[in-house]
C-alpha positions as CSV (number, residue, x, y, z in Angstrom):
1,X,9.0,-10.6,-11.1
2,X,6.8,-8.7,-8.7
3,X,9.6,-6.8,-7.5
4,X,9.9,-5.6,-11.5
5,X,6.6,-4.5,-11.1
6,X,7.0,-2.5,-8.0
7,X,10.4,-1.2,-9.4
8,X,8.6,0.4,-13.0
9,X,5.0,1.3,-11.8
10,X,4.2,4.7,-12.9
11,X,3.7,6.6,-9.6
12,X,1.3,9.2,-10.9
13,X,-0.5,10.5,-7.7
14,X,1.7,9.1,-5.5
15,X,4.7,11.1,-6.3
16,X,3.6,13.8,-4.7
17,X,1.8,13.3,-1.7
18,X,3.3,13.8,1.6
19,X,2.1,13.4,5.5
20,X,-2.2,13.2,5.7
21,X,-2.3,12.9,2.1
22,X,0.0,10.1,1.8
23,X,-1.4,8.3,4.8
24,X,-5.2,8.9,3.2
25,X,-3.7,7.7,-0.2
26,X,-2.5,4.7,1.2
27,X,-5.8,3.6,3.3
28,X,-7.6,4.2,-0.1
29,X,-5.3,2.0,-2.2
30,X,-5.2,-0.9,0.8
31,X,-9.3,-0.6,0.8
32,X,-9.2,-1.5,-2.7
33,X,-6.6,-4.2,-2.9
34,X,-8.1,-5.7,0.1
35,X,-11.5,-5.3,-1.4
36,X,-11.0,-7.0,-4.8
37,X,-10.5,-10.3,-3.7
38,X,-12.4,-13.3,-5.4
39,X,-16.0,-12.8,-4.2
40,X,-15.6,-9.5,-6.2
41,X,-14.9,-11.2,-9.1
42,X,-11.5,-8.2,-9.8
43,X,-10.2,-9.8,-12.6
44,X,-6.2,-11.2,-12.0
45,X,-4.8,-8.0,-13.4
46,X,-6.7,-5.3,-11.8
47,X,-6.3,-7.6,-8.5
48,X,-2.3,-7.2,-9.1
49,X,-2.8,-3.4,-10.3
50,X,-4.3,-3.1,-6.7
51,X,-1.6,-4.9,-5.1
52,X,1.1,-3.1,-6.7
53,X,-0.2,0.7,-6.2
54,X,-1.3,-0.3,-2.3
55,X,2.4,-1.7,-2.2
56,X,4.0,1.2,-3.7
57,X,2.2,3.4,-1.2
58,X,3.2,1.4,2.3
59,X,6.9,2.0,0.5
60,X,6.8,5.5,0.0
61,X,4.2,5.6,3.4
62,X,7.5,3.7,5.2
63,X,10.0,5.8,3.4
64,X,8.4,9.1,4.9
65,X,8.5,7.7,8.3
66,X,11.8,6.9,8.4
67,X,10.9,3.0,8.0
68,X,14.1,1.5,5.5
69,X,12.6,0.2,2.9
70,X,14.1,-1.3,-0.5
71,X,11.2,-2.0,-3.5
72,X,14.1,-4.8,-4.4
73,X,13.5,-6.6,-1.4
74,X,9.7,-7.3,-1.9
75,X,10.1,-10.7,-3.1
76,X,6.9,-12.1,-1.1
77,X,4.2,-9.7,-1.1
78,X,2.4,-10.7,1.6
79,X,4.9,-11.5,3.8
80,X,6.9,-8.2,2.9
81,X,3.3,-6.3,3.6
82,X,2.9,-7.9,6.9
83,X,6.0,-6.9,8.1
84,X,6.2,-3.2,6.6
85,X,2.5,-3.1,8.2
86,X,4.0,-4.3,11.7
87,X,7.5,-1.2,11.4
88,X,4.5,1.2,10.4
89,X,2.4,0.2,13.7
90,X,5.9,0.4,15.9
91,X,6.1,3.9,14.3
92,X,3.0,4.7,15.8
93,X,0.8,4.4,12.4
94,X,-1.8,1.6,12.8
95,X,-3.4,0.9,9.2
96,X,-5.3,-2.1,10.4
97,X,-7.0,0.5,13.2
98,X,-6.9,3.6,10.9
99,X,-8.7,1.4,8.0
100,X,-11.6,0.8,10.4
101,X,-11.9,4.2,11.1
102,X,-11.5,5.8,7.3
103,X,-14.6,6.5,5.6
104,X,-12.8,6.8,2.2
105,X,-12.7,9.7,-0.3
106,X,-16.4,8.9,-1.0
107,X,-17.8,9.5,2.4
């Protein structure tokens, strides 16, 4: 089901975005999933809207980084995040470092 999700998600911004922009995009898109947990009160489907455009971004993020990645194959979320996370950090991109240093669009 998720990966049905991933597969038909309209990409709007993210179709274009490339190096900086793309990398940005992402940190943006992780700050709000990670942000819109329970003590937000996010309701269940914007919580999902924010998983799915965060995931579509560490895709196309992997993708441009040479990182094989399949939307199909995203059967467990967070177990498919963690590990595109860890091929992104052996690629020498660090979101877990980068997000403490972004200050966001906003800043």
């Amino acid at each position: 089901m998720y990966t049905q999700l991933l597969t038909s998600a309209p990409r709007g911004p993210l179709e274009n975005l490339q190096g900086e922009a793309l990398l940005c995009y992402t940190l943006d898109c992780q700050s709000e999933m990670l942000a819109s947990g329970p003590i937000t009160r996010a309701t269940a489907m914007s919580a999902l809207a924010m998983e799915v455009a965060y995931d579509c971004a560490l895709l196309k993020l992997c993708a441009a980084n040479g990182i094989d990645t399949v939307a199909t194959d995203f059967s467990h979320p967070a177990n498919d995040r963690r590990r595109l996370e860890a091929a992104l950090k052996e690629a020498g991109i660090d979101l877990t470092s980068l997000a403490w240093q972004w200050k966001g669009p906003h800043a």
